[in-house]
N, C-alpha and C positions, 0 to 999 in steps of 0.2 A: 622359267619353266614353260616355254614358250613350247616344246618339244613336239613332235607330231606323233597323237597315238597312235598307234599301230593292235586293232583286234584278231585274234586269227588264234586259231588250235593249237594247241600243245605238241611239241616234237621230243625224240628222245637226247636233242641238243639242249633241252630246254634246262637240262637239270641241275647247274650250276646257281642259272636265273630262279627256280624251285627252293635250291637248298638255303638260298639267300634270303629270297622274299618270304618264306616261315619262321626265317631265324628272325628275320627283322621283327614279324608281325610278332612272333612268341616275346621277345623283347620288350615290348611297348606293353605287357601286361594289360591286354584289351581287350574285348569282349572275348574272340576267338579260342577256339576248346583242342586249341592246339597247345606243344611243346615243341621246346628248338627240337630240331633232327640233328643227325648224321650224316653224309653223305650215301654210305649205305644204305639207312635206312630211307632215304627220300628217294632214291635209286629205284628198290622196289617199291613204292608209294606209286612213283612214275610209271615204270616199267606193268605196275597192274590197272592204272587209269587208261593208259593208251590200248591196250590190252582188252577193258571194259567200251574202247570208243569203237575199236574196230569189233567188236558183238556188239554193238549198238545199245549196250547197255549205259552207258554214259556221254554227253556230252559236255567238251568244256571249252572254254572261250579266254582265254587271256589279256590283259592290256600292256602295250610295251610304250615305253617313252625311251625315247634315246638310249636303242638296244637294252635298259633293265626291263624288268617283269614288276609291274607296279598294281598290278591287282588281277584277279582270278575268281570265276565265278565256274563252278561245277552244278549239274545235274545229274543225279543219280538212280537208276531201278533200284526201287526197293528190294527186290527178290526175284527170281526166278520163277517161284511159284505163280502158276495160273492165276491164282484169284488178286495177286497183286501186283501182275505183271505191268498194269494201265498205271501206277502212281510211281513217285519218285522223289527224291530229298534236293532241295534246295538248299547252296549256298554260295557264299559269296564275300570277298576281305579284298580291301584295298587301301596302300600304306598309308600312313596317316600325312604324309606330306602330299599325297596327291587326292586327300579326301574331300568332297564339299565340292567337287567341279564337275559330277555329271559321269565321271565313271563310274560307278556303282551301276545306277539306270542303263547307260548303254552296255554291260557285261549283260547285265541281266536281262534284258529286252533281247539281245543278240543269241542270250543262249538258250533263251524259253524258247523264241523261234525257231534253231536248230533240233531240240530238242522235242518239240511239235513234230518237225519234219522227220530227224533222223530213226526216235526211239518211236514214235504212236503211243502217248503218252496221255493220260487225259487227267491227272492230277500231281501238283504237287503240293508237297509240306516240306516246313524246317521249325526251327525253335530258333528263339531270341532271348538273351536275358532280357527281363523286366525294366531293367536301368538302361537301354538301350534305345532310349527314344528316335534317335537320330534312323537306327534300323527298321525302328517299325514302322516309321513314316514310309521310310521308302518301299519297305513291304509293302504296305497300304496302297500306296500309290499303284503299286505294279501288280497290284489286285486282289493281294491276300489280307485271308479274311483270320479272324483268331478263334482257337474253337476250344481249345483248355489251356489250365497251365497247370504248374505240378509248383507247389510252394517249397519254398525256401531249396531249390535242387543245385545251386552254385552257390560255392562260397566263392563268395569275390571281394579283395582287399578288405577283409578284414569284416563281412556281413555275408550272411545268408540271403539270397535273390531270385527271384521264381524264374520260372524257365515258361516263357508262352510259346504252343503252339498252333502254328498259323499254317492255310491250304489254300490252294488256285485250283480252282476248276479250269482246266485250257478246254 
């Protein structure tokens, strides 16, 4: 797994490496509040994130290892509305064969900066399950803070799991 990452924006080529890397991750019944897709439907998934990048409402960052899509990290406007137009949703999944090596942080490091620059952005949030430790470290690290949680809001394998969430003042 020696491969060379490769970070860089999402294309409308991308979306075979898209329909792949969700089935995988929906697979692995993992944290993520995702389901497998369709082709279709990841199609328009794509087709409105690229769509959000070029209005500048989104930025997103990719990792590629020997041509696959092995993790993805998005930032998103909340709304259009004026008064929330400054903050934006964080996230972030990468396959569990290439977890624990430092991509996570460089997706994330790479797209808060784009996303400083591209959107004028001055806050984000996301949410974590609770049983997530390995996540919130890395949130933590990369400077979020946690401001509520909502009890028992996933059920996951077989128990109820709170949902924290967490914000970055940029």
């Amino acid at each position: 797994m020696g491969e060379e990452m490769i970070y860089r924006g999402p294309t409308k080529s991308d979306l075979d490496g898209y329909l792949s890397f969700i089935n995988e991750l929906a697979g692995e019944n993992t944290y993520i509040k995702a389901e497998k897709q369709t082709r279709k439907k990841e199609r328009k998934w794509l087709d409105g994130q690229l769509k959000a990048i070029r209005k500048r409402d989104t930025v997103m960052v990719l990792a590629e290892a020997g041509g696959k899509l092995v993790g993805n990290c998005g930032i998103a406007r909340r709304a259009a509305y004026r008064r929330v137009r400054h903050s934006a949703v964080f996230g972030i999944s990468v396959l569990k064969k290439w977890r624990g090596r430092g991509i996570g942080e460089t997706l994330a490091r790479k797209a808060i900066a784009r996303a400083k620059k591209r959107m004028k952005i001055g806050l984000l949030t996301l949410s974590v399950m609770a049983n997530n430790p390995v996540a919130q470290k890395l949130y933590r690290k990369l400077g979020f803070r946690e401001f509520g949680r909502c009890p028992k809001a996933f059920w996951f394998k077989g128990k109820y799991v709170d949902e924290i969430y967490m914000y970055k003042s940029l």
